[in-house]
N, C-alpha and C positions, 0 to 999 in steps of 0.2 A: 504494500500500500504506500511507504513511505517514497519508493521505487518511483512509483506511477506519478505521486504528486512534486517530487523534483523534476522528473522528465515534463509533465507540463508547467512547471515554473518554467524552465532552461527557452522551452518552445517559445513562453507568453512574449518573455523577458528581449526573445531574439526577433520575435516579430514587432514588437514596441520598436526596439531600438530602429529596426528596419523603415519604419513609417514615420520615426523622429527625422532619421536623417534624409528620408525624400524630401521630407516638408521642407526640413532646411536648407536642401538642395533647390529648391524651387523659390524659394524666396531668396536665395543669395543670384539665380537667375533673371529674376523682375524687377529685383530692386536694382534702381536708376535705369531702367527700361521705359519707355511709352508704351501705352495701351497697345496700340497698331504694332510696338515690334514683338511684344507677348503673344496676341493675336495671330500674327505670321510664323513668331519660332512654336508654334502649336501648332497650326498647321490650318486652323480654322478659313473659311473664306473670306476673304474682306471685302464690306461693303462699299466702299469707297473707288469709284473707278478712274481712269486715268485724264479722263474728259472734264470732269466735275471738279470744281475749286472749293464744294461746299463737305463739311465735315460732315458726314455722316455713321460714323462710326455709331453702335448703339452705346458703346461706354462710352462715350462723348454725352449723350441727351443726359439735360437738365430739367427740371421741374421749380414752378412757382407756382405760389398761390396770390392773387393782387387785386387790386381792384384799378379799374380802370376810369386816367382820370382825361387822356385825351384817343380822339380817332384822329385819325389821317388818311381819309380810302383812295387819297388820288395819289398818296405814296404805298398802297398796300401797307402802312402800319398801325400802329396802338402805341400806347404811351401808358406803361404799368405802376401803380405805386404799392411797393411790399414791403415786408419786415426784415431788414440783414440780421439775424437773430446771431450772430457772429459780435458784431458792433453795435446791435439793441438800439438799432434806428431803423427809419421809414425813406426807401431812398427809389428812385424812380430809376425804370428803364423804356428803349424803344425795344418792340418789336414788331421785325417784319413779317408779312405774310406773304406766301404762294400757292401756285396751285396746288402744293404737296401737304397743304396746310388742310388737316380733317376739323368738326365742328362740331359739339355735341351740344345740342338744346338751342341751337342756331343753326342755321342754315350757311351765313356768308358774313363776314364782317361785317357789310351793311347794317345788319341782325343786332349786332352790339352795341350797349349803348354805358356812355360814359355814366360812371358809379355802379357798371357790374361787376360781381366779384367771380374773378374766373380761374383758371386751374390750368396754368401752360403747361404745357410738355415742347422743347425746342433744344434747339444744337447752334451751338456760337460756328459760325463757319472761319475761313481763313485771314478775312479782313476783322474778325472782331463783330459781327454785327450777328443778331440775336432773328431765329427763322423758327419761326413756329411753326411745329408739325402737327400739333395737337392743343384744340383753343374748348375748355370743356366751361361753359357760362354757368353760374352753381344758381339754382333759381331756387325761391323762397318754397318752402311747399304751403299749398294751399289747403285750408282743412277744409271740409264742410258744415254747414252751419250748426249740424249736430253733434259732430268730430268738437266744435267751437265750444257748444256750448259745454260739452262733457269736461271740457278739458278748463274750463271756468270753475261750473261747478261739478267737482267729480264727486261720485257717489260714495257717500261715507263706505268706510273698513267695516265689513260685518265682523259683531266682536262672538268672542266664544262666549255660549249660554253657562251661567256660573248657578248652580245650587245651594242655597245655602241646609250648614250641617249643623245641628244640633249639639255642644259639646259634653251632654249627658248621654250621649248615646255612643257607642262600641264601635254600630260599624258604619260603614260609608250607608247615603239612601240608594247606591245602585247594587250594593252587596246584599243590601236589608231585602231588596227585590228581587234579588235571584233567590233567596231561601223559601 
């Protein structure tokens, strides 16, 4: 027995060591790498083709949440104000749109209107400028008038039925019942 449980000590101990040192091996490979050349020494395909200036890589895509405080349709953009939760201030960016740009709870930029609060998904391309691929407009929900009012007044907590007991007496009144 004692046989058995050294031999799977010796195993555990060499398989551990085995998956410490990939990991370390693979982190001493990425580190001071770029995304794209981690991407490529894997062997994955990259999206990014040889034509296109714009980053597309998906570890590139960025997300905000912001409210939007201007439009600009005859430049394709928006003008966002968010939280740098980094520096705990409120600081504005542009974002452009294209046709690659999808819409949720809108149709088209048109659609949007200053003081909506929206949810980008975008990729800064190679001049620095901000390309929304995904513009989600977060919309109030609407209750119904009975949804409204429940939620005003909501229906008291039904409480537990309490019996009161006799302190001259032995036993409970649902034990007293079952004899």
């Amino acid at each position: 027995m004692r046989l058995k449980i050294g031999l799977c000590s010796v195993v555990m101990i060499a398989l551990i060591s085995t998956s410490a040192s990939l990991v370390f091996s693979a982190d001493e490979i990425t580190a001071g790498t770029s995304p794209r050349e981690v991407q490529a020494a894997s062997g994955q395909p990259s999206v990014l083709t040889e034509e296109s200036t714009e980053a597309q890589d998906p570890l590139d895509l960025q997300w905000v949440w912001a409210e939007v405080v201007a439009l600009h349709p005859e430049r394709n953009q928006l003008t966002l104000k968010y939280l740098d939760y980094d520096a705990d201030t409120e600081k504005e960016m542009v974002m452009d749109v294209d046709g690659k740009t999808a819409y949720e709870n809108v149709k088209s930029l048109s659609d949007i209107k200053v003081g909506d609060a929206v949810s980008v998904d975008y990729l800064i391309d190679t001049s620095g400028n901000n390309i929304a691929r995904n513009i989600n407009v977060e919309k109030a929900e609407v209750l119904s008038p009975a949804a409204a009012q429940e939620e005003v007044n909501p229906e008291p907590a039904k409480t537990a039925q309490t019996t009161e007991v006799d302190p001259n007496e032995s036993e409970l009144p649902a034990q007293a019942a079952k004899q």
